[in-house]
Backbone as JSON Lines, residues from 0, in Angstrom:
{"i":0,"aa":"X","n":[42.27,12.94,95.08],"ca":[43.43,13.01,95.94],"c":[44.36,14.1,95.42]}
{"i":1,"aa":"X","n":[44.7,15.04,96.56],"ca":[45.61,15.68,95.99],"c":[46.91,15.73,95.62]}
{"i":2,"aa":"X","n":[47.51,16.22,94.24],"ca":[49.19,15.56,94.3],"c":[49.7,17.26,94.07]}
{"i":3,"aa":"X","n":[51.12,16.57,95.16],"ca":[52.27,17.59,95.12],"c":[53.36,17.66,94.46]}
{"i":4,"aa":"X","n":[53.13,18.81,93.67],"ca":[54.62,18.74,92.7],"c":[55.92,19.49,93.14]}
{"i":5,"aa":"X","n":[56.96,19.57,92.8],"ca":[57.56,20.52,93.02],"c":[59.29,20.11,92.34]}
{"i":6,"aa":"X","n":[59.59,21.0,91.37],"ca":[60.61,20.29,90.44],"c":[60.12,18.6,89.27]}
{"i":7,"aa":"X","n":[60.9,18.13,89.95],"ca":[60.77,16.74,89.49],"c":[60.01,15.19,90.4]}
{"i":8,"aa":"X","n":[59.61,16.05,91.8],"ca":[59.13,15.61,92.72],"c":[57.3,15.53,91.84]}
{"i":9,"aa":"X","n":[56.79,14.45,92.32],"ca":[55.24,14.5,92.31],"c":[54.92,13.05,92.79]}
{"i":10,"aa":"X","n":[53.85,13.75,94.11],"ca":[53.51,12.68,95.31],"c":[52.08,13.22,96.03]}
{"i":11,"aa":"X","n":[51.73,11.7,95.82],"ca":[49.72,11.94,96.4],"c":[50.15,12.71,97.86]}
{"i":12,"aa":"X","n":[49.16,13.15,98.34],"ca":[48.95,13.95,99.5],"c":[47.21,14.29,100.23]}
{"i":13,"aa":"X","n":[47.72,14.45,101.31],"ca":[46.53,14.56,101.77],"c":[46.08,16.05,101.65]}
{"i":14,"aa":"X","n":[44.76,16.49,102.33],"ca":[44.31,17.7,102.12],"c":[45.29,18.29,103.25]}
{"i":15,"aa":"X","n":[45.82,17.74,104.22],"ca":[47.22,19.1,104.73],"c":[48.23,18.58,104.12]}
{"i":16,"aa":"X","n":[48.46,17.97,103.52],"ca":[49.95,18.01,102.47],"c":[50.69,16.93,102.81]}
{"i":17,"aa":"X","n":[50.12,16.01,103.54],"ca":[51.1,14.86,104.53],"c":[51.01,13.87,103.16]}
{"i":18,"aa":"X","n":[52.21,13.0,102.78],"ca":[52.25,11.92,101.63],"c":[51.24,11.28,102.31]}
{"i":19,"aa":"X","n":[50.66,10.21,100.91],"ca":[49.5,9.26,101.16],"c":[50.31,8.35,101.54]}
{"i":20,"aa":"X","n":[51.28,7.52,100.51],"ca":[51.84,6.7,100.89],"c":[53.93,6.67,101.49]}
{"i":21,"aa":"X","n":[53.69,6.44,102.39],"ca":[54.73,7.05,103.05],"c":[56.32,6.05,102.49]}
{"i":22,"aa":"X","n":[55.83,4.97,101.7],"ca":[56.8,3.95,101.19],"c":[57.51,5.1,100.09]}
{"i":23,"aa":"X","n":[56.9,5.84,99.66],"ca":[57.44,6.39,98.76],"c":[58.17,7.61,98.8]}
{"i":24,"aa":"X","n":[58.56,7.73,100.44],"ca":[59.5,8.99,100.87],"c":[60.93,8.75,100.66]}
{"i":25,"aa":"X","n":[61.8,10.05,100.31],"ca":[63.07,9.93,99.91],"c":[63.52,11.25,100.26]}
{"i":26,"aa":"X","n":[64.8,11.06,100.08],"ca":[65.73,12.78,100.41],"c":[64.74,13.76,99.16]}
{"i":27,"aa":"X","n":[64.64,13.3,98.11],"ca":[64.16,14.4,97.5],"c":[62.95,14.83,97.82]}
{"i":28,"aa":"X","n":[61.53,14.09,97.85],"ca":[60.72,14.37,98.59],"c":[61.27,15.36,99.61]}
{"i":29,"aa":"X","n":[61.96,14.89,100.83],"ca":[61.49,15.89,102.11],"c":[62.51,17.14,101.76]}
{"i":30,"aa":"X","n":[63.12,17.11,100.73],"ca":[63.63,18.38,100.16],"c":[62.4,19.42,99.1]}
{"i":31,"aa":"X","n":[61.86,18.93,98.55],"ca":[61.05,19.68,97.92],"c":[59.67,19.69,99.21]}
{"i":32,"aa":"X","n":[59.19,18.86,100.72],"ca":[58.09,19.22,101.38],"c":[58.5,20.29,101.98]}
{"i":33,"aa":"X","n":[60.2,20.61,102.36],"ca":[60.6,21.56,102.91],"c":[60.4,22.93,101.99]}
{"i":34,"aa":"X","n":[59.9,22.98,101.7],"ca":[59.22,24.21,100.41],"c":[58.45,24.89,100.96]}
{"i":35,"aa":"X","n":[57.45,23.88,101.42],"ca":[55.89,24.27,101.88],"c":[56.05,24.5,103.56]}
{"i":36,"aa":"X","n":[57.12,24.44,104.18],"ca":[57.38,24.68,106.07],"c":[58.0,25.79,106.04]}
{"i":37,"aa":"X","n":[58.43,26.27,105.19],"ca":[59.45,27.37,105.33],"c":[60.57,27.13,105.81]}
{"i":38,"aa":"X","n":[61.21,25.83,105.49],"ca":[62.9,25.35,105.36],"c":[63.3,25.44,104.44]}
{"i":39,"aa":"X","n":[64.61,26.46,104.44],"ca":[65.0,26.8,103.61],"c":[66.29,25.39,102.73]}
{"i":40,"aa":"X","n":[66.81,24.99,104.29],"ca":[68.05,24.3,103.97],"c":[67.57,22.96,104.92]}
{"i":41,"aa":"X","n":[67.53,22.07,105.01],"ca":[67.7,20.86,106.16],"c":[69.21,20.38,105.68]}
{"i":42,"aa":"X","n":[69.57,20.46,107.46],"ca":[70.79,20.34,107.85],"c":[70.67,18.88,108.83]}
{"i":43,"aa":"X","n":[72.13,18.71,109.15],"ca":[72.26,17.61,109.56],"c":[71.54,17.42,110.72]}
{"i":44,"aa":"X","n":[71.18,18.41,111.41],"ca":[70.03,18.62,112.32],"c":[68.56,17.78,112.57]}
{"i":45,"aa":"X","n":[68.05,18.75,110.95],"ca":[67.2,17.78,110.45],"c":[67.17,16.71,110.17]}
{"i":46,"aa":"X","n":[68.0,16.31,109.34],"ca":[67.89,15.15,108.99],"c":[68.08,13.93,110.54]}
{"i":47,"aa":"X","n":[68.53,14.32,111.21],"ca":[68.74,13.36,112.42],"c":[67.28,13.4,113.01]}
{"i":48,"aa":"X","n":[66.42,14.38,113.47],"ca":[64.9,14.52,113.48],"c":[64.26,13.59,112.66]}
{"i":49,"aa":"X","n":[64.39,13.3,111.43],"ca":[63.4,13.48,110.43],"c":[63.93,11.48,110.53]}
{"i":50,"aa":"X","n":[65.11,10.88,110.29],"ca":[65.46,9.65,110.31],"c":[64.79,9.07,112.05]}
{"i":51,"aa":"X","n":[64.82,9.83,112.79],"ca":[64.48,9.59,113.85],"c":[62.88,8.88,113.92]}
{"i":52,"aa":"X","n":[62.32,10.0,113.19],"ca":[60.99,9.91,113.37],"c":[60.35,8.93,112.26]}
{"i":53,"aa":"X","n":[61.16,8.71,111.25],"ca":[61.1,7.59,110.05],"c":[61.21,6.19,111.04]}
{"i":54,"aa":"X","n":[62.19,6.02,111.36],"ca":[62.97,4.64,111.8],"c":[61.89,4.46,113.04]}
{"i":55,"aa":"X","n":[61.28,5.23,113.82],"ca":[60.33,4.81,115.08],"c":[59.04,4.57,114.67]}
{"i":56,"aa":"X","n":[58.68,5.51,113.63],"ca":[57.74,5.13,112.77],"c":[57.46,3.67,111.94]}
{"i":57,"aa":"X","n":[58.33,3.37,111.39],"ca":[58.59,2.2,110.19],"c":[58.34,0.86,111.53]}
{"i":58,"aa":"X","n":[58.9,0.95,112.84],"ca":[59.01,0.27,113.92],"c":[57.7,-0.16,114.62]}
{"i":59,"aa":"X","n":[57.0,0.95,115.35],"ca":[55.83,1.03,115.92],"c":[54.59,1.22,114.94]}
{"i":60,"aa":"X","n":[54.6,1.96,114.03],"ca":[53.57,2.22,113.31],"c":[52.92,3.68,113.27]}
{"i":61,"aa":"X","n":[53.44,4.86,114.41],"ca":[52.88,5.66,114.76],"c":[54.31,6.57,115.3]}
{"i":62,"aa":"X","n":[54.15,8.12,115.08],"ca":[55.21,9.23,115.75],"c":[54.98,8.97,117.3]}
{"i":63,"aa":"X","n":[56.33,8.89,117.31],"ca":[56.47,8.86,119.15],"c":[55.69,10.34,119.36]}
{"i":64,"aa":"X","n":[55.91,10.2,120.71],"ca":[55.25,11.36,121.39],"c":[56.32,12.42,121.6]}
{"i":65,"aa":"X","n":[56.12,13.62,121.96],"ca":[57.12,14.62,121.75],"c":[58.4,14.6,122.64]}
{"i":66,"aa":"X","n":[57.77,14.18,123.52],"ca":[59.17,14.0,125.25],"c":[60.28,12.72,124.69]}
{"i":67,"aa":"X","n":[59.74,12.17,123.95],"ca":[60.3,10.84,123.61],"c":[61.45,11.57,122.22]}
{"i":68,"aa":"X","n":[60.64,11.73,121.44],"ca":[61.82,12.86,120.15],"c":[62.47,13.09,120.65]}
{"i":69,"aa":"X","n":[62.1,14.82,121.61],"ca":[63.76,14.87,122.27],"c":[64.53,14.53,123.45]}
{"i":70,"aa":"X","n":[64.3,13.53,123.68],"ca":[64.79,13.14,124.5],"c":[65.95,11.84,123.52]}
{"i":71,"aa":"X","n":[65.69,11.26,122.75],"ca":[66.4,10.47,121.98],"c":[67.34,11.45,120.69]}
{"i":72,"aa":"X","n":[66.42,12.44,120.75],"ca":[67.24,12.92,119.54],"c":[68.43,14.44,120.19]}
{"i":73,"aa":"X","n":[68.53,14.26,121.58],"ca":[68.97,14.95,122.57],"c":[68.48,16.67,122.37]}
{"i":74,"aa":"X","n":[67.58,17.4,121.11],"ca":[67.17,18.26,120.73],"c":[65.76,19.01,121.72]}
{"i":75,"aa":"X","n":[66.44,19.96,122.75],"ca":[65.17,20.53,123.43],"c":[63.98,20.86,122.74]}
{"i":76,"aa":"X","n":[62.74,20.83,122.7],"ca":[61.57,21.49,122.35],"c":[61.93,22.44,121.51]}
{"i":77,"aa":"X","n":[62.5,23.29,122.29],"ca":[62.65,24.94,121.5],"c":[63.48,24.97,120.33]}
{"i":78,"aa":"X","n":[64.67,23.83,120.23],"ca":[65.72,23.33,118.88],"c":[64.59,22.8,118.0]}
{"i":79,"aa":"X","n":[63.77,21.67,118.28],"ca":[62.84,21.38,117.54],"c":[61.6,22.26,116.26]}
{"i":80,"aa":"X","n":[61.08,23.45,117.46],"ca":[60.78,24.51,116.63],"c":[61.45,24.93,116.13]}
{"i":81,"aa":"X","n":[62.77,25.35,116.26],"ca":[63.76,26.12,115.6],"c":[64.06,26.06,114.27]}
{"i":82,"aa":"X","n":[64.06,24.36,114.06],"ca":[64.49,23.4,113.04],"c":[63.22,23.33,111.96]}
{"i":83,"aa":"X","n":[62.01,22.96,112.89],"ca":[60.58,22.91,111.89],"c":[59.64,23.89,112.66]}
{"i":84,"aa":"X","n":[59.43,25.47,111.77],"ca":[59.13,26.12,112.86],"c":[57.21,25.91,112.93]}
{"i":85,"aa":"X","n":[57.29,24.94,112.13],"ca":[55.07,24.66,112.78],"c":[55.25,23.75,113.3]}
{"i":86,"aa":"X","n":[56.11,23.15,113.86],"ca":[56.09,22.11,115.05],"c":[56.52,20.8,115.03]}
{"i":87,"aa":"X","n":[56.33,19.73,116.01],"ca":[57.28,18.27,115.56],"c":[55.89,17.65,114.29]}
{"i":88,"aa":"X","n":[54.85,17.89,114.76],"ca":[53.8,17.28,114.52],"c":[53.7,17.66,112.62]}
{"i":89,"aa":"X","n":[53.31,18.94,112.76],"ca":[53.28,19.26,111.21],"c":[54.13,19.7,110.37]}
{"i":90,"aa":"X","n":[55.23,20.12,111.07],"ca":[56.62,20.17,110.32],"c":[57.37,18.68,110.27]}
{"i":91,"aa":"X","n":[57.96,18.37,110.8],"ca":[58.9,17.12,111.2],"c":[58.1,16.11,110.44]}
{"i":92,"aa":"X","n":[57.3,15.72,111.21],"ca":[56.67,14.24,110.42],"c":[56.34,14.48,109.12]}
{"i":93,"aa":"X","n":[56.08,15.71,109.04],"ca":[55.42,15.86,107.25],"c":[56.46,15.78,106.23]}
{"i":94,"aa":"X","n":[57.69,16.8,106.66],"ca":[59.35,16.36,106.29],"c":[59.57,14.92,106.45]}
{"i":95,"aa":"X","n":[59.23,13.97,106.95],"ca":[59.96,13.02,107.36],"c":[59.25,11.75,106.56]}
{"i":96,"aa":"X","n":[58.14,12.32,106.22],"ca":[56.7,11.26,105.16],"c":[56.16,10.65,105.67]}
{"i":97,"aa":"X","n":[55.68,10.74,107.49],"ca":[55.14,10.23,107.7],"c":[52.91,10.61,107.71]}
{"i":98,"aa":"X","n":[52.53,9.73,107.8],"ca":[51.31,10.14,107.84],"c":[50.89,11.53,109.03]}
{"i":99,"aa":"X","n":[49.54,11.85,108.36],"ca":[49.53,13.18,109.87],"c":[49.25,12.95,110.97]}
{"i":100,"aa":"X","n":[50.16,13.08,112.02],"ca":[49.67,12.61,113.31],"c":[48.3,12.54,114.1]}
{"i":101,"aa":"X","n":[47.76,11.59,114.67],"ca":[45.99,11.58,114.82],"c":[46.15,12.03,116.68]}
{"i":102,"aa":"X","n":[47.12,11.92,117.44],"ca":[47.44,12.51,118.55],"c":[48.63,13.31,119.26]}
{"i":103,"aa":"X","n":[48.71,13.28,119.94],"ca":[49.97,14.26,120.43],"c":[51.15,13.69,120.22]}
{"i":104,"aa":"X","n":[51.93,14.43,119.42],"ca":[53.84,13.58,119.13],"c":[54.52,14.14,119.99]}
């Protein structure tokens, strides 16, 4: 299994970088995954994305689907890229610790 370090951060991962176990996500985590997306800073932006997609997650078991994100998180598509620019799917959820999505978010 592969593990990700970065600072004082170190957390199992999958072969695309998504945490194994997602109990073990925290601000520092998705501060040091934001390393590997090319975020420089997560802003309050993010973080409203990223709690979004935690709290629906922790709920259902699975990332909502993408119309559903922004539509709750009032953030068009194109804010979404903006924010995680490889997408809700492999940016966002991977920031956010959740597992890698197996269908369309």
């Amino acid at each position: 299994m592969p593990m990700f370090e970065h600072g004082t951060v170190k957390i199992a991962v999958d072969e695309d970088g998504f945490i194994e176990d997602p109990g073990l996500w925290n601000q520092d985590v998705a501060l040091a995954l934001a390393t590997t997306e090319g975020v420089a800073e997560l802003t309050e932006e993010h973080w409203k994305v990223m709690n979004y997609l935690r709290n629906y997650f922790l709920e259902f078991g699975v990332a909502p689907m993408i119309r559903k994100l922004c539509k709750e998180t009032g953030f068009p598509l194109k804010r979404i890229y903006e924010l995680f620019p490889s997408g809700p799917a492999k940016g966002a959820c991977k920031l956010a610790g959740l597992p890698k999505p197996t269908g369309c978010v």
